[in-house]
N, C-alpha and C positions, 0 to 999 in steps of 0.2 A: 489238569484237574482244578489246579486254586483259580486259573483264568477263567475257565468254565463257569466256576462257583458266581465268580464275582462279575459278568454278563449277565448271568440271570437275576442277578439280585436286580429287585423293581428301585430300590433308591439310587443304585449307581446309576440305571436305563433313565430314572425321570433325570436326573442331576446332569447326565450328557444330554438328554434332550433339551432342557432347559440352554444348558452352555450354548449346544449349536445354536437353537432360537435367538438368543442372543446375541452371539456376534455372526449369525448372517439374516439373518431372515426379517429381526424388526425393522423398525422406520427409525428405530436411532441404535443402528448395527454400530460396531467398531471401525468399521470402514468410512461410514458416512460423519461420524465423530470425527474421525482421524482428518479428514478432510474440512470441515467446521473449523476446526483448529487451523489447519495452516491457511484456509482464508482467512481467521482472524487474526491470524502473525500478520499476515501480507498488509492487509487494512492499517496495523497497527501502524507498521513502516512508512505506509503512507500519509497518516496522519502525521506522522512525527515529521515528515519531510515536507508537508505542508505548513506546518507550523511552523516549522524553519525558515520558509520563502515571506510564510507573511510577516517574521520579524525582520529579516532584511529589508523588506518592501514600506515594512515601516520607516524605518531606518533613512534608505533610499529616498521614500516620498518626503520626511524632516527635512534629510537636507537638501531636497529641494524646493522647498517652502522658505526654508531661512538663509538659503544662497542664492545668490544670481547669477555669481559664477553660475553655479554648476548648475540652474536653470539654462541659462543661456548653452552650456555645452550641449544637455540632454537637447534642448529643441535643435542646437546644428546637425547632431550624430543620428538620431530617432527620424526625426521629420523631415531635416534637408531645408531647414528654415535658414534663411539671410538678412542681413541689413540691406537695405535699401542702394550703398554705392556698391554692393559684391557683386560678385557672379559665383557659382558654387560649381566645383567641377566633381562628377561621381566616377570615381575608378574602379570598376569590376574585375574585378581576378575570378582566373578560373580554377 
């Protein structure tokens, strides 16, 4: 009988219609939010992990601006570059 009651009442009927409209039916339902959000987690970790590379990279490029060592090693390791009396030999493991 009280559930009866409170079915027909018009404000419980428009307030569930309203809810369902809500979280399914618009263009910014609970679901399509819920998703927005964890692309922008994903985005976020990405940014942070690029941020990360370009400070090493800076880092990286310094000292190899103000070293010759380690100019000289990256061009052997990277390029396969030599002096002039070498021979360079490349070992492939598999």
């Amino acid at each position: 009988m009280f559930l009866l009651k409170i079915l027909k009442n018009k404000y419980f009927l428009t307030s569930l219609a309203i809810i369902a409209w809500l979280l399914c039916f618009d263009k910014n339902d609970v679901f399509t939010q819920w998703d927005l959000i964890q692309k922008c987690k994903k985005l976020e970790k990405e940014r942070d992990y690029y941020i990360s590379e370009i400070q090493s990279n800076k880092v990286w490029l310094n000292e190899l601006q103000t070293n010759k060592k380690s100019l000289e090693t990256f061009a052997r390791e990277k390029y396969l570059m030599k002096r002039d009396n070498e021979d360079v030999f490349v070992f492939v493991t598999k």
